[in-house]
N, C-alpha and C positions, 0 to 999 in steps of 0.2 A: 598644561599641568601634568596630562602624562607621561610628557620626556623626562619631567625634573623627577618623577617617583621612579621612571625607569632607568635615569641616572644614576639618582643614590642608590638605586638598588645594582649597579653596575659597579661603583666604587665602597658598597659593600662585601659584596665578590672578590675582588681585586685587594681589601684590604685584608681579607679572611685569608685570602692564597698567602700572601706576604707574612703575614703572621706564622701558617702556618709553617710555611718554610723556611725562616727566622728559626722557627721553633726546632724544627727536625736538622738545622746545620748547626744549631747550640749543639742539639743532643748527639752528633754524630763528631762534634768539636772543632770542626770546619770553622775557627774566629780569628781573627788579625788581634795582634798586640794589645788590641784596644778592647777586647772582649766583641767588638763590634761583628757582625756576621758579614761575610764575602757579599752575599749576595743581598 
């Protein structure tokens, strides 16, 4: 039980960084065609 809490909290991480820098390559305007972000 505690790989699976320390999983989600591993792909909570992971989904936070990605978000985050989603966020900062909008803001910096780094987007393909598609509005979609490079990275």
């Amino acid at each position: 039980m505690k790989n699976t809490e320390y999983l989600a909290q591993r792909i909570s991480e992971i989904n936070g960084i990605k978000l985050a820098v989603d966020t900062i390559m909008n803001v910096i305007g780094i987007t393909t065609e598609n509005g979609d972000s490079i990275c």
